[in-house]
TORPA-4810 file (N, C-alpha, C, O; in nm, 3 decimals):
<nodes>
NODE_1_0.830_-0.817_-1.106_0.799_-0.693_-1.172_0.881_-0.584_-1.104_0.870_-0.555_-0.985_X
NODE_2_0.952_-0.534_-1.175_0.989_-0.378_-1.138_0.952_-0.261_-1.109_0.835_-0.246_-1.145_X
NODE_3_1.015_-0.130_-1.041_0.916_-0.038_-0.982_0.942_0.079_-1.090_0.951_0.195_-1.051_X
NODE_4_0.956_0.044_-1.238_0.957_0.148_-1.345_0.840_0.072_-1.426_0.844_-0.049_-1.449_X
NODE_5_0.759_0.136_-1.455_0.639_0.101_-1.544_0.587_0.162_-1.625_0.554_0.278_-1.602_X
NODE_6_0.561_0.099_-1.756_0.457_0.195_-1.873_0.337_0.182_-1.863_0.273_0.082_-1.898_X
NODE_7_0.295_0.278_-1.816_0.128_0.343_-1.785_0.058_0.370_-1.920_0.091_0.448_-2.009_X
NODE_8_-0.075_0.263_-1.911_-0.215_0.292_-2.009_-0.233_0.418_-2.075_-0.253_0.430_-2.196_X
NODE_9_-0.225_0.534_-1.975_-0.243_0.656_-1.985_-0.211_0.769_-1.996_-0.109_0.781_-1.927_X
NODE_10_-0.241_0.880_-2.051_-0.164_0.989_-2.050_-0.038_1.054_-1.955_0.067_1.110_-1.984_X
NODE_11_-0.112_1.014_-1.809_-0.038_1.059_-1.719_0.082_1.048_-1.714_0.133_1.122_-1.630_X
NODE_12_0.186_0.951_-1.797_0.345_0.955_-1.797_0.336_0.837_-1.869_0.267_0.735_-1.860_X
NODE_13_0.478_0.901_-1.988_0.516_0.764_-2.072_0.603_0.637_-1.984_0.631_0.532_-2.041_X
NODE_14_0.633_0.660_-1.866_0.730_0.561_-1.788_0.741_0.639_-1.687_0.803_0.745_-1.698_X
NODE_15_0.672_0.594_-1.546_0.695_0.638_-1.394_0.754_0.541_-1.291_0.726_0.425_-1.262_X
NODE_16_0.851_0.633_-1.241_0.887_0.555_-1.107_0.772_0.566_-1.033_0.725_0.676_-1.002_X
NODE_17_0.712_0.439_-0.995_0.619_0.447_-0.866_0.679_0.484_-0.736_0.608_0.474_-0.636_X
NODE_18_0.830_0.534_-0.721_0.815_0.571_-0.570_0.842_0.734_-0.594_0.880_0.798_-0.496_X
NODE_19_0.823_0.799_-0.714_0.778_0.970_-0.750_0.672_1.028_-0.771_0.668_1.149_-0.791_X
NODE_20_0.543_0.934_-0.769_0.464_0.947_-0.791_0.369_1.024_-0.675_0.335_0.960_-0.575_X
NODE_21_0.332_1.153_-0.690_0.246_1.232_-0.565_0.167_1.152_-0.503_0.106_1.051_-0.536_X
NODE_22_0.179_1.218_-0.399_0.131_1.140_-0.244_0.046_1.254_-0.194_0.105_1.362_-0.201_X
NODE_23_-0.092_1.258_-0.138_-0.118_1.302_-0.048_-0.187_1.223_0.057_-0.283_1.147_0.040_X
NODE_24_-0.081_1.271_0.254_-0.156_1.233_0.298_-0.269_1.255_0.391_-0.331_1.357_0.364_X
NODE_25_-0.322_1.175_0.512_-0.428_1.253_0.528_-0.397_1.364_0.618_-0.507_1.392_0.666_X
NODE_26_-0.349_1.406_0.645_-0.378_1.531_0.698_-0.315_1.628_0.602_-0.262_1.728_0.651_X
NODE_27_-0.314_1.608_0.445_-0.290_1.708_0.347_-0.183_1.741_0.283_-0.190_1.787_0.169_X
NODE_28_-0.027_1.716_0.370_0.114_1.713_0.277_0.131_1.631_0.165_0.063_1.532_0.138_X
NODE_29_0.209_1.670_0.112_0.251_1.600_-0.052_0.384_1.508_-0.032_0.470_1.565_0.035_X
NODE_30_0.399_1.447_-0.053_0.521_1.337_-0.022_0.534_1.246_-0.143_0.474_1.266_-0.249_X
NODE_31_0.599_1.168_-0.126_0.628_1.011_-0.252_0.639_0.938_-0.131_0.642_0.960_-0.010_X
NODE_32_0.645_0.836_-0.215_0.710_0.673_-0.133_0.895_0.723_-0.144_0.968_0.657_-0.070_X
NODE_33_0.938_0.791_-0.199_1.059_0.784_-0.161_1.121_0.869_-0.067_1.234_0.873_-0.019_X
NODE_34_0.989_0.954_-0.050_1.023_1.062_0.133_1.021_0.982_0.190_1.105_0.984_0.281_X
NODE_35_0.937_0.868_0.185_0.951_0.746_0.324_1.045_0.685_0.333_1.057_0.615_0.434_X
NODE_36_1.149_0.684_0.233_1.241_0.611_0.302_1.299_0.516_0.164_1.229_0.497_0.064_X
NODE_37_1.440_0.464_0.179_1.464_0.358_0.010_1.429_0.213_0.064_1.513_0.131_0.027_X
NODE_38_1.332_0.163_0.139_1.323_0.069_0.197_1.201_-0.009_0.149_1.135_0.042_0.059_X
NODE_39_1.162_-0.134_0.201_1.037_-0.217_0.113_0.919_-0.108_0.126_0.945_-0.020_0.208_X
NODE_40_0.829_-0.100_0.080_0.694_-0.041_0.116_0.604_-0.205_0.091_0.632_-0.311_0.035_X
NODE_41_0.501_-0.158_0.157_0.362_-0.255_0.192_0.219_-0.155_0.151_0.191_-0.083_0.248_X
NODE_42_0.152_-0.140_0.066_0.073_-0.067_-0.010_-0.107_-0.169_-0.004_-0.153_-0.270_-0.057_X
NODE_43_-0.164_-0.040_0.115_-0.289_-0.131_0.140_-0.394_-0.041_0.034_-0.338_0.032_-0.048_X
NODE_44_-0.509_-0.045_0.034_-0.632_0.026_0.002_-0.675_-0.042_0.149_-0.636_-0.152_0.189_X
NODE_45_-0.751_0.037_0.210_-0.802_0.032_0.338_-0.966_0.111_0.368_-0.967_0.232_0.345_X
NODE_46_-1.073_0.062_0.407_-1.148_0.054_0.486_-1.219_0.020_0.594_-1.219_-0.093_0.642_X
NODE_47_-1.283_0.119_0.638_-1.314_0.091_0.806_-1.400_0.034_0.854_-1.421_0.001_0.970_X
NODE_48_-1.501_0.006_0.690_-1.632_-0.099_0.755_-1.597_-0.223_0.693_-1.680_-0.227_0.602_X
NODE_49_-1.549_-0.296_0.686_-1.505_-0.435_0.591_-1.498_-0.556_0.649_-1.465_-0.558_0.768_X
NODE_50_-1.514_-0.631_0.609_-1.490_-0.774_0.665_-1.350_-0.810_0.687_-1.305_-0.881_0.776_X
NODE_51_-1.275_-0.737_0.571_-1.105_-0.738_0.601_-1.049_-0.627_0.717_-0.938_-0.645_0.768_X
NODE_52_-1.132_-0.514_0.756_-1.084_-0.451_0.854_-0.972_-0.526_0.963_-0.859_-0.480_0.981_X
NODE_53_-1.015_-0.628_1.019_-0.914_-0.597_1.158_-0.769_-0.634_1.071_-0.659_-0.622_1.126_X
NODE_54_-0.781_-0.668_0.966_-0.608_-0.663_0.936_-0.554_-0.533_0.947_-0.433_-0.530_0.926_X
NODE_55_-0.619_-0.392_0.981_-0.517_-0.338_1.045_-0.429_-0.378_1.163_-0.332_-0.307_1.194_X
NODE_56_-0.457_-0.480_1.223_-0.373_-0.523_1.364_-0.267_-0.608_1.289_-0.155_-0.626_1.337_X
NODE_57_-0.298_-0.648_1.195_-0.171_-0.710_1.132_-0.098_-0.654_1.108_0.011_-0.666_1.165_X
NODE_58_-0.124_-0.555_1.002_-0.086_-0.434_0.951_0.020_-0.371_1.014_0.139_-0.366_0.982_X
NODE_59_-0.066_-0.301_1.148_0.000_-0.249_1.263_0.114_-0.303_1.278_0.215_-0.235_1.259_X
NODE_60_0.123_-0.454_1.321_0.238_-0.560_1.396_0.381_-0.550_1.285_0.498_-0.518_1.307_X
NODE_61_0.316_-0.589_1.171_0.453_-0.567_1.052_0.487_-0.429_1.061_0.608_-0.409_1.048_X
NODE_62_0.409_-0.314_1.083_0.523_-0.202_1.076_0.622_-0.198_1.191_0.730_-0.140_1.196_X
NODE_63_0.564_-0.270_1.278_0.642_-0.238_1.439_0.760_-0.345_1.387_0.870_-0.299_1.359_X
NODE_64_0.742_-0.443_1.378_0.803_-0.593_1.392_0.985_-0.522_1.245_1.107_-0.520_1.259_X
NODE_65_0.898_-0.484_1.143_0.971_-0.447_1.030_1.010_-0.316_1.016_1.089_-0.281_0.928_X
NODE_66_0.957_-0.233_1.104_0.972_-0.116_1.025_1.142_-0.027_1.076_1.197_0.061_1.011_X
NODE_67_1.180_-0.073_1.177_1.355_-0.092_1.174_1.469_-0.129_1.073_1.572_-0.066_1.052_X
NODE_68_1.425_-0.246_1.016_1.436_-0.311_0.909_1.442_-0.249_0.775_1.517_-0.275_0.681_X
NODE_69_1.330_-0.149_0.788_1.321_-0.075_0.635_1.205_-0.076_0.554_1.209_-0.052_0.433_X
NODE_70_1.074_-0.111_0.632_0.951_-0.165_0.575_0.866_-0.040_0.643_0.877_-0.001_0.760_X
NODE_71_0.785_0.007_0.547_0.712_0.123_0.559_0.553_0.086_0.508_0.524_0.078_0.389_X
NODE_72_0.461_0.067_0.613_0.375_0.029_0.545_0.279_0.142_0.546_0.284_0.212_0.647_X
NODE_73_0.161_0.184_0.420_0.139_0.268_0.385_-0.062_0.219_0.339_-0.106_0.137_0.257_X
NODE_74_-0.117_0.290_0.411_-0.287_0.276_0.381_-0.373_0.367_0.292_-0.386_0.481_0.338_X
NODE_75_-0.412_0.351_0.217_-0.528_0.425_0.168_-0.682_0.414_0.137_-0.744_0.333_0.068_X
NODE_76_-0.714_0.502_0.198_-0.842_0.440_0.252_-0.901_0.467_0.115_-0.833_0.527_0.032_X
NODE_77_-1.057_0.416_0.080_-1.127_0.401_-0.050_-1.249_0.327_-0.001_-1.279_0.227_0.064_X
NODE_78_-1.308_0.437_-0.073_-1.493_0.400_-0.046_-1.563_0.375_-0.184_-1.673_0.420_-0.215_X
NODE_79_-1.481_0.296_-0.265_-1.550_0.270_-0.396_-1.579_0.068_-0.409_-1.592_-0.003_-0.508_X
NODE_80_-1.579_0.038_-0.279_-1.647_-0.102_-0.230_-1.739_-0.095_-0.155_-1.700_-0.098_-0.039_X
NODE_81_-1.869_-0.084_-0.169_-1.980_-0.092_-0.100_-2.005_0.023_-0.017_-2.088_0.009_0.073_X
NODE_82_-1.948_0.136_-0.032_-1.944_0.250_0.076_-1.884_0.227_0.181_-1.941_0.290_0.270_X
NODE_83_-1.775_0.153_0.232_-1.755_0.075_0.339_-1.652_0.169_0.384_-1.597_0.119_0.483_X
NODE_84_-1.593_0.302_0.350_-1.509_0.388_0.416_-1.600_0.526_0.399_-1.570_0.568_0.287_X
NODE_85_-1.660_0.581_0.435_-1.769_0.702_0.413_-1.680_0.800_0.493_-1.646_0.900_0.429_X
NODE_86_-1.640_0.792_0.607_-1.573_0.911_0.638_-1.458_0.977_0.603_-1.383_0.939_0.513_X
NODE_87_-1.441_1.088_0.679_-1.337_1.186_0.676_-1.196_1.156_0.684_-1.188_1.038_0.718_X
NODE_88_-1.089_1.203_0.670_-0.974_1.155_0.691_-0.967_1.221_0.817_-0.882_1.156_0.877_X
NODE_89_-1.013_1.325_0.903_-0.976_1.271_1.060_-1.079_1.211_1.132_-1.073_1.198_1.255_X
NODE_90_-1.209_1.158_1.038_-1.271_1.031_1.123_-1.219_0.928_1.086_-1.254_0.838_1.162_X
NODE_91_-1.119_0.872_0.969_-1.069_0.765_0.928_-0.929_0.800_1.051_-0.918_0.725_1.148_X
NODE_92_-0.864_0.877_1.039_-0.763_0.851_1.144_-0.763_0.850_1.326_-0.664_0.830_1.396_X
NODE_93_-0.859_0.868_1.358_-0.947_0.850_1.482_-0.930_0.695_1.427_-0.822_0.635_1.436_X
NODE_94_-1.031_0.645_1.378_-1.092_0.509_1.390_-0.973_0.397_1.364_-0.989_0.281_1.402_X
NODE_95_-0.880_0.431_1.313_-0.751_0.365_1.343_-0.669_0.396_1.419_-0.566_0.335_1.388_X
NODE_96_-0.650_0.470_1.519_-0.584_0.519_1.585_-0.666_0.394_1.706_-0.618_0.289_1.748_X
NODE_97_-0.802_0.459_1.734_-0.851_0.418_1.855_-0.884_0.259_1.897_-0.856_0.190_1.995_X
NODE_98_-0.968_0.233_1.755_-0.960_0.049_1.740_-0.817_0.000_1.694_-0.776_-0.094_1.762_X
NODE_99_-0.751_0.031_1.619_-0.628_-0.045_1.622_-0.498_-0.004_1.633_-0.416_-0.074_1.573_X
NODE_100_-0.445_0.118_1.710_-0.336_0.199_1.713_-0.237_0.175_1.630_-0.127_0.123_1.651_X
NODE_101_-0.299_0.229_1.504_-0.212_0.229_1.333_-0.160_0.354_1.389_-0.224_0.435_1.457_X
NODE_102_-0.028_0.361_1.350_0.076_0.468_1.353_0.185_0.437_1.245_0.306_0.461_1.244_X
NODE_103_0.082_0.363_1.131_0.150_0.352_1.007_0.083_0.499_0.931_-0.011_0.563_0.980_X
NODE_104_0.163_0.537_0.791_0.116_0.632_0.758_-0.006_0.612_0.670_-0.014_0.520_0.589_X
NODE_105_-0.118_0.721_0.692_-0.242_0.688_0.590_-0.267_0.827_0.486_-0.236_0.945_0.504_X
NODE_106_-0.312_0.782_0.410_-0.294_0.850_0.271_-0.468_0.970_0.294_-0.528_0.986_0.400_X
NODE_107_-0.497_1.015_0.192_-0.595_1.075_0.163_-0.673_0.926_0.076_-0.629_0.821_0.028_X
NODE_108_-0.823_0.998_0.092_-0.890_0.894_0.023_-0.869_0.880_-0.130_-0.850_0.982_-0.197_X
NODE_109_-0.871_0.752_-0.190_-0.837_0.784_-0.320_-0.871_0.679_-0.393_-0.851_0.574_-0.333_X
NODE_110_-0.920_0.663_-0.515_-1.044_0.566_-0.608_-0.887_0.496_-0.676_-0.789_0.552_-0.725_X
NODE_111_-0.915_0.372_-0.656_-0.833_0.273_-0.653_-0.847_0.183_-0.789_-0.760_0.104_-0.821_X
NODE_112_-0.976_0.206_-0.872_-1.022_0.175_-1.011_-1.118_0.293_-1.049_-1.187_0.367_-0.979_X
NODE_113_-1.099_0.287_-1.178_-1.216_0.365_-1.291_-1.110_0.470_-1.325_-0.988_0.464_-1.309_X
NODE_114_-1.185_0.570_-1.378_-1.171_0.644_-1.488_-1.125_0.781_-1.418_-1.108_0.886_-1.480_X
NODE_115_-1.106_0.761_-1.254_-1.041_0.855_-1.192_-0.933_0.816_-1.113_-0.883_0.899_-1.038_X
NODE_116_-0.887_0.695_-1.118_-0.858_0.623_-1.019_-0.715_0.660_-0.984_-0.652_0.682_-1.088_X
NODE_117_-0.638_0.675_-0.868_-0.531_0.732_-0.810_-0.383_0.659_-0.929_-0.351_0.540_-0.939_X
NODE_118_-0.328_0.766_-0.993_-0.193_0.702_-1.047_-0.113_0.636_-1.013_-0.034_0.581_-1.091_X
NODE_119_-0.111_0.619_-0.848_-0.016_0.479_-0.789_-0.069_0.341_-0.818_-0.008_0.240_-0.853_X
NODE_120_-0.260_0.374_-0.781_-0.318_0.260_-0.805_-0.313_0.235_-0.993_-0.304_0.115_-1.021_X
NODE_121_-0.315_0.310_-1.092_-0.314_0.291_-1.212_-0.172_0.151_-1.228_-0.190_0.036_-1.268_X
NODE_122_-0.058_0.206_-1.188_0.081_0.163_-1.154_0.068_0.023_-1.112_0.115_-0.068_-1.180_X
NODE_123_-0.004_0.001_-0.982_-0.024_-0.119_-0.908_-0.102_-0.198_-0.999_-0.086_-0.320_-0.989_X
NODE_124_-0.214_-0.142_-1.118_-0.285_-0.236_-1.166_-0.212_-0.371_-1.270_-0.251_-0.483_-1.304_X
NODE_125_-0.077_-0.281_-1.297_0.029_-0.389_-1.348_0.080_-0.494_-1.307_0.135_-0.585_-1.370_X
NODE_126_0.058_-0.480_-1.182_0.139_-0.630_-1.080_0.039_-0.710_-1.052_-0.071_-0.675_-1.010_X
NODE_127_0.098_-0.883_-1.090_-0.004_-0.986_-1.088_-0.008_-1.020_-0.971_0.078_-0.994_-0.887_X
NODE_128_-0.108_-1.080_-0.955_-0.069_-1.197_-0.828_0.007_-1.282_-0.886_0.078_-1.294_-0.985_X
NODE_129_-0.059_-1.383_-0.721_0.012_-1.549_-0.769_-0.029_-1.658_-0.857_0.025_-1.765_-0.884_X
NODE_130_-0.185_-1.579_-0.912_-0.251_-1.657_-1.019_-0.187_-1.593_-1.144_-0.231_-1.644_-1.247_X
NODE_131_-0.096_-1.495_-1.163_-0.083_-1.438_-1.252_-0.196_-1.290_-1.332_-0.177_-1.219_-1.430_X
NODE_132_-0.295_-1.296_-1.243_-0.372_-1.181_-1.308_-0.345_-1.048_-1.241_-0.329_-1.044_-1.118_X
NODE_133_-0.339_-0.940_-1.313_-0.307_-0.822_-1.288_-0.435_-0.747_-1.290_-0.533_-0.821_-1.277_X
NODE_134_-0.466_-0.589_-1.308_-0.587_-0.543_-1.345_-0.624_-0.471_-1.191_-0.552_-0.433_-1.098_X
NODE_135_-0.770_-0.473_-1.212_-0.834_-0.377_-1.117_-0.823_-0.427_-0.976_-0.813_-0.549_-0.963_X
NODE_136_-0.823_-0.375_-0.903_-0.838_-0.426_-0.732_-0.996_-0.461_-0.717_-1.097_-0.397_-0.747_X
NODE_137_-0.979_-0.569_-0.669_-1.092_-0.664_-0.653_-1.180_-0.604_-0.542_-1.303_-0.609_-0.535_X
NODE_138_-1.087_-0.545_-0.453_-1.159_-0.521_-0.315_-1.102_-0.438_-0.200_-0.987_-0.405_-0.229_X
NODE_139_-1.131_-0.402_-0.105_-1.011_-0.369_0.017_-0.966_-0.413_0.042_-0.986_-0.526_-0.002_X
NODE_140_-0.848_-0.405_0.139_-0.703_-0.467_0.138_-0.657_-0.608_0.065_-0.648_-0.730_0.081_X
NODE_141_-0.638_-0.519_-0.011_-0.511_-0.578_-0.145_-0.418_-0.514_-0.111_-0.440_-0.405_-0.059_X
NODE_142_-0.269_-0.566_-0.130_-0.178_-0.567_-0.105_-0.090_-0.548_-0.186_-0.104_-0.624_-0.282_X
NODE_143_0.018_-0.467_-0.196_0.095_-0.481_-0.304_0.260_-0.472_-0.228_0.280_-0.352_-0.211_X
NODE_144_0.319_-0.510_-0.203_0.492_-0.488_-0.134_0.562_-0.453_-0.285_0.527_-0.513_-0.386_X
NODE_145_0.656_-0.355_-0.284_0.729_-0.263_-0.332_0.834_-0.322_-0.262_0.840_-0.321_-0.140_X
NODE_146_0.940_-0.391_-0.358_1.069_-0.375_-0.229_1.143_-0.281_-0.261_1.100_-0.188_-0.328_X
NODE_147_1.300_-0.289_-0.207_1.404_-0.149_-0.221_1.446_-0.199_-0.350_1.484_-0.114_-0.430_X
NODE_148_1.446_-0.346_-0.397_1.513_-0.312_-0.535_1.407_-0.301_-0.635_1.415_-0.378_-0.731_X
NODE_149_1.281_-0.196_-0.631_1.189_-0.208_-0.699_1.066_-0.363_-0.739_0.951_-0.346_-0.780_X
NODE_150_1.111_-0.458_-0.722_1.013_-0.564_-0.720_0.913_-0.546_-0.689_0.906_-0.473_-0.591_X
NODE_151_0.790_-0.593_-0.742_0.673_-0.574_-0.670_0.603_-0.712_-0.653_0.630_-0.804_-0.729_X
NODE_152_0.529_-0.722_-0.569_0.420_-0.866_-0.536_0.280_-0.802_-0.487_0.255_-0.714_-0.405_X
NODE_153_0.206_-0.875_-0.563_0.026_-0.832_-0.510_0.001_-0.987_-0.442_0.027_-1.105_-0.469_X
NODE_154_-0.076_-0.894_-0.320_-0.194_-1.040_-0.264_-0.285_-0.977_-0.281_-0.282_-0.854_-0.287_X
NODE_155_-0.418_-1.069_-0.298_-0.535_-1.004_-0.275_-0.608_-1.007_-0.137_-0.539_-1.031_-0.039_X
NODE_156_-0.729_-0.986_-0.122_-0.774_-0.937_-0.023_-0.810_-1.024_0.082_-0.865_-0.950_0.164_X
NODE_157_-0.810_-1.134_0.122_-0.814_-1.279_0.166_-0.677_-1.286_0.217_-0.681_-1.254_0.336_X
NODE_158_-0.573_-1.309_0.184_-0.402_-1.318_0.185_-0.421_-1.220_0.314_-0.447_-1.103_0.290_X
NODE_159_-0.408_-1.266_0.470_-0.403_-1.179_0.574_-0.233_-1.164_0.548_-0.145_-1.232_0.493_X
NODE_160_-0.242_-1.036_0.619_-0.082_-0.927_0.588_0.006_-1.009_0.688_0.115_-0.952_0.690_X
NODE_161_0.010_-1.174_0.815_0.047_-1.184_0.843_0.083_-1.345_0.789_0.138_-1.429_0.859_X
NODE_162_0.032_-1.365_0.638_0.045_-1.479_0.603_0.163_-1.514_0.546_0.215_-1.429_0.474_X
NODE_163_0.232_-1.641_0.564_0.367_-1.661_0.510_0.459_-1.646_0.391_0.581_-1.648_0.372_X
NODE_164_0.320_-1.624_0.302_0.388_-1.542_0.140_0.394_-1.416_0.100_0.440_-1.368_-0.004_X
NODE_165_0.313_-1.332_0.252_0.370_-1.217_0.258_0.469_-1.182_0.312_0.565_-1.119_0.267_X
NODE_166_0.442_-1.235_0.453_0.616_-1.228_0.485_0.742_-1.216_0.389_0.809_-1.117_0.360_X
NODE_167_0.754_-1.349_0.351_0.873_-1.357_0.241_0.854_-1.265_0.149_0.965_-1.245_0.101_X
NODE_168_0.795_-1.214_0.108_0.750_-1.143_-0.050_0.899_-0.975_0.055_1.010_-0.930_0.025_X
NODE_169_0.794_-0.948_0.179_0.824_-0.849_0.275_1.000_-0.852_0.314_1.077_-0.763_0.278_X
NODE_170_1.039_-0.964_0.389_1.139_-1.014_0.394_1.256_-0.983_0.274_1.360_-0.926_0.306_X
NODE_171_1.233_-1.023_0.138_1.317_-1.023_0.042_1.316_-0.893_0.012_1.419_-0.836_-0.023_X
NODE_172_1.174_-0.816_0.024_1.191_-0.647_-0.002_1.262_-0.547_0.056_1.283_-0.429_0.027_X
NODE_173_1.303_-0.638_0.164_1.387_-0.545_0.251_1.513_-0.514_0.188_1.571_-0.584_0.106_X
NODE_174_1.550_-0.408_0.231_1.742_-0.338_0.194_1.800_-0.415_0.265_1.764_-0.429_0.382_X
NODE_175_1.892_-0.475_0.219_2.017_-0.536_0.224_2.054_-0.425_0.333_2.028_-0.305_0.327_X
NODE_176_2.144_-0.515_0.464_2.161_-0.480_0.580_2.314_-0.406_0.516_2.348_-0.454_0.408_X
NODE_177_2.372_-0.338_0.552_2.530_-0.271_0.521_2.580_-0.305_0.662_2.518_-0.286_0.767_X
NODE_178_2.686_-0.351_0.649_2.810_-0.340_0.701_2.864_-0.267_0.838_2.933_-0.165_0.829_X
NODE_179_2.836_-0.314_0.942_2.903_-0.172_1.088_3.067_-0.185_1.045_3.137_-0.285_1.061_X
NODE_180_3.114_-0.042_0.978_3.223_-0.008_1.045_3.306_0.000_1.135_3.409_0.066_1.118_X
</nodes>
């Protein structure tokens, strides 16, 4: 799948998902393409979850990749069981302190329904590996964006350090150029 898509909804007859407004948490406006023309890694993230400690995964691929060109990117969402209730500087405390994420984290933002964030609208297009597309099942789901627009979803099970993410990650990367 490609990173130009026709959206359900009013909001745009055809969006690049890496123009699409960003806020993060501490309030600036950005895209995925202020971050950089490189893969992105696109979590929904909460702090009470059974999937929580994959922020340490999380963490490791931005360090391990993020030279490389891999930008991985969190947004937290409390529309699974209440399982993210706080603030965005008690959400960035609580990753900072349990898992020293110094990846970038977004503002909170409803990931399905009838309000649900236009990146996530975007993401609801990309299948997995069963082929189904649609609503996010849960917290951390996954979606990699590479530089040539491709996209791949895992769902929420698929730890961020499992071998079909890798590769999915790997191939998303920009093509290395040339030392002069």
């Amino acid at each position: 799948m490609t990173g130009r898509l026709r959206l359900k909804s009013a909001y745009a007859e055809t969006v690049n998902i890496r123009e699409i407004p960003l806020t993060t948490i501490d309030g600036r406006t950005t895209t995925l393409n202020e971050l950089g023309d490189g893969a992105v890694l696109v979590v929904n993230v909460a702090s009470k979850c059974g999937f929580t400690p994959q922020y340490a995964q999380l963490e490791a691929l931005h360090e391990k990749y993020g030279q490389d060109g891999l930008t991985v990117v969190g947004f937290p969402c409390n529309q699974f069981a209440g399982q993210e209730p706080g603030d965005g500087e008690k959400i960035q405390d609580f990753c900072t302190i349990n898992y020293g994420v110094t990846f970038p984290l977004f503002e909170k933002v409803k990931v399905n329904g009838r309000h649900m964030h236009p990146l996530y609208e975007a993401l609801h297009e990309v299948p997995d590996a069963a082929g189904k597309s649609g609503r996010v099942k849960w917290n951390f789901e996954k979606f990699v964006i590479g530089a040539d627009g491709t996209m791949t979803r895992f769902r929420s099970a698929v730890k961020p350090d499992d071998p079909t993410v890798i590769a999915a990650i790997e191939a998303g990367l920009p093509a290395k150029r040339p030392a002069n």
